[in-house]
Structures are given as structure tokens and as C-alpha cells.
C-alpha positions as CSV (number, residue, x, y, z in Angstrom):
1,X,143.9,57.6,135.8
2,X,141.0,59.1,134.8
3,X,141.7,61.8,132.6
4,X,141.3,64.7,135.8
5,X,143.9,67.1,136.5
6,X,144.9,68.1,139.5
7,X,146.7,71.0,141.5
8,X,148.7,69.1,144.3
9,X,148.4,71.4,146.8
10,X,144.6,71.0,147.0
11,X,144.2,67.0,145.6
12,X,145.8,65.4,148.1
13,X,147.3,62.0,146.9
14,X,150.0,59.8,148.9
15,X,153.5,60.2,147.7
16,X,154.9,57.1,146.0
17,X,157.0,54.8,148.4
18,X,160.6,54.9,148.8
19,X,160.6,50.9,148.1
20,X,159.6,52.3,144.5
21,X,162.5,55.0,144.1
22,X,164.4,51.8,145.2
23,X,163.6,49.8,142.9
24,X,162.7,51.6,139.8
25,X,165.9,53.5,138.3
26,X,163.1,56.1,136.7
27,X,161.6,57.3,139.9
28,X,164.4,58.1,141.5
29,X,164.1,61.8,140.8
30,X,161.1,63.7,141.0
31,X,158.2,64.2,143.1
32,X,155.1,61.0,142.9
33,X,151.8,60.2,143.8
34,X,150.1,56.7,144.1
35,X,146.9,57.0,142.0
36,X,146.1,53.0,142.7
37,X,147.9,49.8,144.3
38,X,147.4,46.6,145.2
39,X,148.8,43.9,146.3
40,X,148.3,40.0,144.8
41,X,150.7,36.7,145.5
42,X,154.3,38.3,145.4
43,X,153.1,41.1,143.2
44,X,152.5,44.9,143.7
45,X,150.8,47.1,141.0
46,X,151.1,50.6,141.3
47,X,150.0,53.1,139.3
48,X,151.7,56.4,139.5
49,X,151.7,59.9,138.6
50,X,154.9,62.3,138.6
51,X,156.7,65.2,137.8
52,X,160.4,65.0,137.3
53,X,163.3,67.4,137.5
54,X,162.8,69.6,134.0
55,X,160.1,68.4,132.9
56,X,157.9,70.1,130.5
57,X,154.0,69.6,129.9
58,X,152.3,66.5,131.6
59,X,152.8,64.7,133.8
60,X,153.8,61.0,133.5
61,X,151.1,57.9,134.1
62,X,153.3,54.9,135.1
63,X,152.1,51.2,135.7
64,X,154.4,49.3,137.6
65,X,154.1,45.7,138.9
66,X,156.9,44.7,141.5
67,X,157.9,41.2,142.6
68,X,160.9,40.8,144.3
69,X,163.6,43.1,143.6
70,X,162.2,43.2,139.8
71,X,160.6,46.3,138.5
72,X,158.5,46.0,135.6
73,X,157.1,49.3,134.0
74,X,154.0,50.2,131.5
75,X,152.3,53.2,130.2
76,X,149.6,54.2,132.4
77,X,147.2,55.2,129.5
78,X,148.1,51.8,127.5
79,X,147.8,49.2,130.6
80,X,144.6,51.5,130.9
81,X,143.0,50.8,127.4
82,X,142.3,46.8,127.9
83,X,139.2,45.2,126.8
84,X,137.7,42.2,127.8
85,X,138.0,40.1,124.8
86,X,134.2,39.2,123.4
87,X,134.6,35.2,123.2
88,X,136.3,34.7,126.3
89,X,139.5,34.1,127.5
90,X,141.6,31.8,126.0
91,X,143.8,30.9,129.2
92,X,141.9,31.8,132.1
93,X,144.1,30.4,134.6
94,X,147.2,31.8,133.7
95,X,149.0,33.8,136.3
96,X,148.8,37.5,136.7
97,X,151.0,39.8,135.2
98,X,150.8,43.7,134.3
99,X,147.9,44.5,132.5
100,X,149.0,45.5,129.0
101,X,152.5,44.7,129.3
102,X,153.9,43.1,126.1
103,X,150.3,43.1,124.7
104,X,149.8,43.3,121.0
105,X,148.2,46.3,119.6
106,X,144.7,46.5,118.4
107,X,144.1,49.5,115.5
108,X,140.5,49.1,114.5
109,X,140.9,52.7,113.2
110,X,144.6,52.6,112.0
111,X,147.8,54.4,114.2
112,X,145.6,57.1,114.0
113,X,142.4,56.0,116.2
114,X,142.4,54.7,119.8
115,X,144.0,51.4,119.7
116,X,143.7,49.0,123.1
117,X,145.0,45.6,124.2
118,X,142.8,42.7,124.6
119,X,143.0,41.2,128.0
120,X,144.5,37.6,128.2
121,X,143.2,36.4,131.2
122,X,140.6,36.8,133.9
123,X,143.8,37.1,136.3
124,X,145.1,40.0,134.2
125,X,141.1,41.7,134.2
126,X,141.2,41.0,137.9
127,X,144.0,43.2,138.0
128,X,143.4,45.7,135.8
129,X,139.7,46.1,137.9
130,X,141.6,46.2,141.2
131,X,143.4,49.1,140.3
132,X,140.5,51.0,138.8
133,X,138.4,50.9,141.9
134,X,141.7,51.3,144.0
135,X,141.9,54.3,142.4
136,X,138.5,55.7,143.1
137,X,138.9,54.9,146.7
138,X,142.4,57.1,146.7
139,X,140.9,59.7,144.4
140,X,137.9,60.0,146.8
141,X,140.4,60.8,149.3
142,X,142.9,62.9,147.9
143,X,139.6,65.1,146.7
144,X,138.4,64.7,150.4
145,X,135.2,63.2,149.9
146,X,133.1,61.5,147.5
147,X,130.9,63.9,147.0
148,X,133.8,66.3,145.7
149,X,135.6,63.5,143.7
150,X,132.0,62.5,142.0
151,X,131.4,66.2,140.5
152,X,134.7,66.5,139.0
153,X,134.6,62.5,137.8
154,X,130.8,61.8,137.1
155,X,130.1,64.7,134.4
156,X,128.7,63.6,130.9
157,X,132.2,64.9,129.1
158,X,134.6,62.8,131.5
159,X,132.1,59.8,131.7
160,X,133.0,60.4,127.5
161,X,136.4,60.9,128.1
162,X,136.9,57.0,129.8
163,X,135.1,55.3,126.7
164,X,138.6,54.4,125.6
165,X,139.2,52.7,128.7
166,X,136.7,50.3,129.0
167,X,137.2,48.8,132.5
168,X,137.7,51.9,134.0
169,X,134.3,53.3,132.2
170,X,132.5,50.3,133.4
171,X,134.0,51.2,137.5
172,X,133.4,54.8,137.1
173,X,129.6,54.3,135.8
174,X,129.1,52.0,138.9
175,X,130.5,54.7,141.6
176,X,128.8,57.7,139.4
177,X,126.0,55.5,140.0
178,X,126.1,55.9,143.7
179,X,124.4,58.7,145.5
180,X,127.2,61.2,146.9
């Protein structure tokens, strides 16, 4: 979630659960942490980290939203990369969905550059938010405290690192904020 790796045996985060391996055909193998949740209406957001059998390099950010027995799936890094569009939103009572999902792109730079989705709707940034400082309540944690999570989160270069992901820039400047 924010750009941190990890050795599992010392970063303790919750494995996924097995209502997810249920109902997700891609998580069925493999081992899976839960980086950030919540819950809204019939909705659950997850976002997820994992390893599966053979896999080579890194590991895989997922964003899920589950209603029901339907399992909707996103990119971690893309559902991630929202911004909050400068004039406003346009429907701001539509009903919440996962952030990012079916989003057009935005290149300012070309395929080449960073390219983010704008947020449709305060529901959708009410979302995307919940999960960011879900995450830095898990991460805290997993790390074991917040002093611990704060010096590997809170230095110049990863504080850099997140400018891509505004939302999640603007939640870890407030908790870097705090004293640890």
C-alpha cells in the first residue's frame, strides 16, 4: 500500500479471510495478507497483498470490493492513484463502488508518466480514504507500533514515493504528522 516491503516473518499482517479464497477464484492459492478493509452498506473492500504458488518477483497489490457472492477485483497500485477532481464532483450522491474500477485513464505525461483516475464521487473518495487510514492502523500493527511503522513510512524518500497517490500522500502526511 505504501510502497514498504516487508519480510513476513517480522511484519506481521492478518492473513486474508477464507470468505475471500471463497469467493475470488484468484486467491485460492497462495499465501495473503489484509493490508486494509472496510466494510460500507453490503460492501467489503479489501486490499490485499500475496504470493502465489511460482511466483516470481513481487508480490501482487489486489483491490477487491465484495457484495454478495460477487467479487469484483482492481489493481492495487491503480485503485491507489485517484485524485480528487479539482472542480468537484459531478455526481456526488452516487453509490459507492471500487475506487478506480472501470475508470478512465488520465496521461498528463503520455503511457510513459504516472497516469491516475479521477474520482467520481465523494462516495468513491470516502472509500478510497477509508482504506488508506485502514491501512495505517494495520500497518501500525503488523510493524508493532507506531513508532516502528512511522520510521520506515515517514522518511523524506517514501513521503516522495506516495506523490503519485494523492489520497494516500495526503493520510500519510497527517499520521507522519503525529508525534510517535
Amino acid at each position: 500500500m505504501f510502497g514498504i516491503s516487508f519480510k513476513p516473518d517480522t511484519v506481521r499482517y492478518e492473513p486474508i479471510p477464507e470468505r475471500i479464497r471463497e469467493l475470488c477464484p484468484d486467491f485460492k492459492r497462495g499465501q495473503f495478507w489484509t493490508f486494509a478493509m472496510l466494510q460500507s452498506g453490503a460492501s467489503e473492500y479489501y486490499v490485499v497483498l500475496g504470493v502465489r504458488p511460482g511466483q516470481d518477483g513481487d508480490s501482487l497489490g489486489t483491490a477487491l470490493q465484495i457484495e454478495g457472492s460477487k467479487c469484483q477485483v482492481e489493481d492495487s497500485t491503480w485503485m491507489l492513484s485517484g485524485v480528487i477532481p479539482g472542480n468537484g464532483y459531478s455526481h456526488p450522491s452516487s453509490l459507492a463502488r471500487l475506487p478506480g474500477l472501470g475508470a478512465p485513464e488520465v496521461c498528463p505525461h503520455g503511457q510513459a508518466g504516472d497516469c491516475y483516475y479521477l474520482l467520481r464521487s465523494a462516495a468513491e473518495e470516502a472509500v478510497l480514504r477509508s482504506l488508506v487510514k485502514d491501512a495505517i492502523e494495520r500497518a501500525i500493527k503488523a510493524y508493532g507500533s507506531q513508532a516502528l511503522f512511522g520510521k520506515k513510512a515517514c522518511t523524506p524518500s517514501q513521503l516522495a514515493g506516495s506523490e503519485s497517490t494523492a489520497v494516500v500522500l495526503q493520510e500519510l502526511e497527517k499520521f507522519c504528522g503525529k508525534p510517535h
